[in-house]
N, C-alpha and C positions, 0 to 999 in steps of 0.2 A: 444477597449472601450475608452480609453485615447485618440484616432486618431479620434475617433467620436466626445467626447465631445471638442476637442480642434477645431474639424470644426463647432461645431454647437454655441459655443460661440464667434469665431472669426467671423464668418456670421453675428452673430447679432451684436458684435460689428461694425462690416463693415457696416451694415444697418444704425445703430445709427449715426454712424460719417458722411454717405454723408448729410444731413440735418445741423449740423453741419460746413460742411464745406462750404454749399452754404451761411449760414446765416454771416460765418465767411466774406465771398468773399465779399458779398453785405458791410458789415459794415466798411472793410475796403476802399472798392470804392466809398461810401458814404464819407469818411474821407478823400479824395484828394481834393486837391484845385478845386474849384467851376469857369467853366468858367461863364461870365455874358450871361441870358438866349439872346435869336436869338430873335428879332421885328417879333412882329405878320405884315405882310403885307396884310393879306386878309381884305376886307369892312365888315364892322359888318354886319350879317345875320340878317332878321328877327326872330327873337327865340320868345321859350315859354317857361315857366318855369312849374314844375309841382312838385305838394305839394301833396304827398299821406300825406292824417292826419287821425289819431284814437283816438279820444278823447284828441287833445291837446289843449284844450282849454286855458290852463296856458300858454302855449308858443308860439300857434297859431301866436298873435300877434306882437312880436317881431321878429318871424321868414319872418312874411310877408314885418314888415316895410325895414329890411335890402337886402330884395330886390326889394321892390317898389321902393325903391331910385336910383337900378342902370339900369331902365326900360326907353326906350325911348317909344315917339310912335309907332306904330305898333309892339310892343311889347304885349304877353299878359301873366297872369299872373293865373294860374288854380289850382285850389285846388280840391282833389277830401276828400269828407267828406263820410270815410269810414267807414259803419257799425259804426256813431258815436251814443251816448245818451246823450251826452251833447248839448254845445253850441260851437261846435268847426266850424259847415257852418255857424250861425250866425255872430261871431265875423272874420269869411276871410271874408265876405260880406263888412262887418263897416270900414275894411282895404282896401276895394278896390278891390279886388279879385274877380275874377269869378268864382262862385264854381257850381260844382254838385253831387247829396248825390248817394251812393253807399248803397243798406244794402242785404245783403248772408250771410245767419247766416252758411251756409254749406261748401263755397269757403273763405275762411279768410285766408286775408296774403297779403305783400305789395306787391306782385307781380300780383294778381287776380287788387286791386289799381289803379297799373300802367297802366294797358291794357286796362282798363275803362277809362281811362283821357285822353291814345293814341290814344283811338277811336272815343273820344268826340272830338279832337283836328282837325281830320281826313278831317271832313269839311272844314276847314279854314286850313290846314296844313301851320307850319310853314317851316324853311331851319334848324333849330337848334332847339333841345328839352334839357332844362336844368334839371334833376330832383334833387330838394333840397328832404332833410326829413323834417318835420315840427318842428321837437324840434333842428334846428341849426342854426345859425346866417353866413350869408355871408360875409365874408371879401370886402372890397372895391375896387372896381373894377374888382370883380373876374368874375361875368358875364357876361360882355364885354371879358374880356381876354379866359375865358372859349370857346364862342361862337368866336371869330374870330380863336383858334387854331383848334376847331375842323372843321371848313369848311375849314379851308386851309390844314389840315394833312387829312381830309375825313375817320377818323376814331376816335372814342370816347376817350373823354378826361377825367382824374379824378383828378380833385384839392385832395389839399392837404387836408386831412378830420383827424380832433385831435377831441379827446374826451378829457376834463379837471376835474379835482375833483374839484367838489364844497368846497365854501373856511370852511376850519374848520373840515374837512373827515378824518379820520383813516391812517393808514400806509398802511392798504392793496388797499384805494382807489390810493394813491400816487403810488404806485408801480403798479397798472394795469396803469393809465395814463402814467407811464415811458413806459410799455411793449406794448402799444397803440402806442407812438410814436417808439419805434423800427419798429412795423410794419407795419405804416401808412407811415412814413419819410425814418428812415433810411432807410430798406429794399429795396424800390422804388428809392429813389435817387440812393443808387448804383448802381440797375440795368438800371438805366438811365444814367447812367455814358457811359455804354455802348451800348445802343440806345436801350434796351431790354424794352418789355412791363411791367405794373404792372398789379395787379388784378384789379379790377372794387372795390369801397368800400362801395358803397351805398347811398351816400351825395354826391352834388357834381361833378355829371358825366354828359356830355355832348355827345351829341349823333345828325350825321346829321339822318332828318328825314327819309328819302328811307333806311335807314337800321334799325332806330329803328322800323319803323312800321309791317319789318319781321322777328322782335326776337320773341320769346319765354318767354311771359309776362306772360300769364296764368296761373299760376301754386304757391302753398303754400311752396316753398321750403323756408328754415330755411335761406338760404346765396343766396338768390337770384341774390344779384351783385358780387358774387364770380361765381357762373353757367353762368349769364348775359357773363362776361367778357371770361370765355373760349370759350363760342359760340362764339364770336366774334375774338376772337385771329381762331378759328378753321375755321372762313370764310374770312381767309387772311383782320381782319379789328384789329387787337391787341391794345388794350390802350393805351394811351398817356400819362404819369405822368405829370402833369403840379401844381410843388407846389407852383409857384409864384401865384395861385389861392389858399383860404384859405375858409374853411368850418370850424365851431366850434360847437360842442354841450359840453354836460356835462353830466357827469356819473350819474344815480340817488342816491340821496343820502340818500337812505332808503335800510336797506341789503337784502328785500327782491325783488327790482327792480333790484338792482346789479346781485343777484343772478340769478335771472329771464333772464336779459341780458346776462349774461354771459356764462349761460348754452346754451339760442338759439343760440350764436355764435358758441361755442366750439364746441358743439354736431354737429353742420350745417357744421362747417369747419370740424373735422374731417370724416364727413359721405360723403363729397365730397370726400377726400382723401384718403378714403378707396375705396373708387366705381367706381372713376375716373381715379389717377392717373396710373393704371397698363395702361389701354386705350387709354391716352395722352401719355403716353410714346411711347407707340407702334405707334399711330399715328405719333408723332411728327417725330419719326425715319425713318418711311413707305415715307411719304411727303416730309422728310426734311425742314423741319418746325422751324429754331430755334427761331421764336420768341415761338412756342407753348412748346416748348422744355422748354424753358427760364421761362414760366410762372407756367408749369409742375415741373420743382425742387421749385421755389420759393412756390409751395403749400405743398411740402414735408417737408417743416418745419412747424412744427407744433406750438401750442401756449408754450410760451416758461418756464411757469410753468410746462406743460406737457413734453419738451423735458429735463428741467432740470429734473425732479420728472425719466424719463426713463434714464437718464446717469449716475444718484445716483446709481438707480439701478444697472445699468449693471455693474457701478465700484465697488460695492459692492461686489457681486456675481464672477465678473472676478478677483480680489484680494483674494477669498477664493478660487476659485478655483486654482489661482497660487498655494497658502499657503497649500494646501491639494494633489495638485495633479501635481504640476510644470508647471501646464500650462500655458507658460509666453503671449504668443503674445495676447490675447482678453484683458488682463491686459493692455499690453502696446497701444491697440488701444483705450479703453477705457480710459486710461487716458491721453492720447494724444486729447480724443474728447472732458473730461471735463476741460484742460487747454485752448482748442481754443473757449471752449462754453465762460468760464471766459474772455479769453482775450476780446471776444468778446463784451461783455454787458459793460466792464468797457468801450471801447474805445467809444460803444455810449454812454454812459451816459458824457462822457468826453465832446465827440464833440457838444454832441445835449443834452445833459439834465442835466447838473452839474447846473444850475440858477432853473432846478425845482425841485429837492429834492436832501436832503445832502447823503455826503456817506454814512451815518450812516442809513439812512434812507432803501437805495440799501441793505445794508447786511441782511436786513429783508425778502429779497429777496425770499431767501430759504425755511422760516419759513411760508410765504404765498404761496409758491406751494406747499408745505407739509397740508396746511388748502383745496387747491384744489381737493384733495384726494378723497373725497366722488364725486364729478361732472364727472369725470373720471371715476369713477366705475360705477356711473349712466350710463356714456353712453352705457359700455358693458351690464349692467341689466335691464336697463329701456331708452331708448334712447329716447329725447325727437323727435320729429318727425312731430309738429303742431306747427305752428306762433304763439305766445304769446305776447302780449305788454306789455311791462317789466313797474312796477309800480314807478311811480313819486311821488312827495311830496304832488301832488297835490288830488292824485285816493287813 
């Protein structure tokens, strides 16, 4: 009995620490000294940019002007007005945009969106397809730099995409925007440290056209540019991190859009990596495959309130079970995975996010993945499983 339960905690220990230690790898590879990026040499492509919107009419227009500005000729510039009841094709019109309305009250979700606007584009097809989301702001010059890297690497590229708290937000907005750029930034950069791909993120991603026009748009999944980005690691075409390209949106600052957001992410990421990664594993090994491999762990970490809230645990539980029954080793891996989880978060905050919230701020840390608790148990009892657009200040 004692030989059983000393396997069956030391397993789960063992489960808990590989995630752990890939997020550890990534954070410290992120922290080496930064060679300066390699000169795009390819001619700029003809591109298109492409604005899936759903009622944004509040932001519509600011997201169109920052990238009407980095448009030459024969550039064009498409919005698809999906399923809207506002004024959100109106005002891409007043901006310059070429838009056309979408409405399927039965197919909903950015990915049904996207496949509308690739097929719209189909007759005039560009060499480069940019897709923004409609509630983000383009950094300068990032769509020149986006569209020359991905026709000269010939496989999709993903600027750096940060979500920001609106100024005057809570402690728990601050502390998602830290764990936002852990997973947008650091994570990505380290594994670019070593030439490995990143996920796809949704904003941001560039794509030559001969391969976007034979993905797998169709469809209402909840992380569509997380699925997006393994098909294409799985057809030998793996992502490009490129963060000298910058994407910006901002968290809603109402708790029920947060909420809203937060769960289609969470439930989406996790229902990927419960469904997927035993498949990718095996593939990646079958193939030898390590960029699929390489994308394969970086989804086995989970969002990091969740892997904190599951190491609490385990250290809990493997500390009484030393105390009760001497069984040292799931003790000693577990608290071996909640010192590298620590080492971990303080060296990104160190490197990359000490200018955006104080420390005092980070120790809060805790206390808002312990408020995540309900979202998590939603997914085992109620899984959210339909596209939702998460509510603004504006709706």
């Amino acid at each position: 009995m004692m030989t059983l339960l000393t396997w069956m905690l030391s397993a789960l220990a063992l489960l808990a620490l590989l995630p752990v230690l890939v997020l550890f790898a990534q954070v410290v590879l992120a922290c080496l000294p930064s060679r300066a990026a390699a000169p795009v040499s390819a001619p700029r492509p003809r591109l298109a940019v492409l604005v899936p919107a759903h009622n944004e009419s509040a932001l519509i227009g600011a997201t169109l002007a920052s990238i009407a500005a980095q448009l030459i000729e024969g550039d064009r510039l498409l919005v698809v007005a999906d399923n809207c009841d506002d004024d959100t094709a109106d005002l891409a019109r007043l901006a310059g945009a070429e838009v056309i309305g979408r409405y399927d009250e039965h197919l909903r979700g950015k990915g049904y969106a996207l496949d509308f606007g690739v097929r719209h584009l189909a007759a005039d097809a560009p060499q480069v397809v940019i897709i923004v989301d409609a509630d983000c702001q383009v950094g300068e010059g990032a769509i020149d730099l986006l569209a020359r890297r991905c026709i000269e690497a010939e496989r999709p590229v993903q600027a750096l995409y940060l979500m920001r708290a609106p100024q005057g937000t809570g402690l728990k907005v601050q502390i998602a925007e830290f764990a936002w750029r852990v997973k947008n930034l650091v994570r990505p950069l380290g594994w670019a440290r070593l030439g490995l791909p990143c996920q796809l993120m949704g904003s941001g991603m560039a794509f030559v056209w001969r391969d976007l026009v034979l993905a797998d748009l169709a469809n209402g999944h909840l992380v569509e540019d997380l699925k997006l980005g393994l098909d294409f690691c799985r057809s030998a075409k793996p992502p490009l991190f490129c963060p000298q390209a910058q994407v910006i949106s901002y968290f809603p600052a109402n708790d029920e859009g947060l909420s809203s957001q937060r769960t289609r992410w969470e439930h989406g990421h996790l229902g990927v990596l419960l469904a997927e990664v035993p498949r990718l594993l095996g593939a990646s090994v079958a193939r030898r495959n390590g960029k699929l491999l390489a994308m394969t762990l970086d989804l086995l970490v989970p969002p990091l309130a969740l892997l904190t809230l599951a190491l609490l645990a385990l250290f809990v539980v493997s500390w009484l079970a030393f105390l009760l029954f001497k069984v040292s080793a799931p003790a000693q891996i577990a608290t071996a995975a909640m010192a590298l989880l620590g080492v971990a978060v303080l060296l990104a905050w160190s490197r990359f996010s000490r200018e955006l919230i104080a420390f005092s701020v980070l120790m809060y840390a805790p206390f808002y993945a312990m408020k995540k608790i309900p979202l998590y148990v939603g997914f085992l009892l109620k899984r959210q499983v339909e596209w939702v657009r998460s509510k603004r200040d504006d709706r």
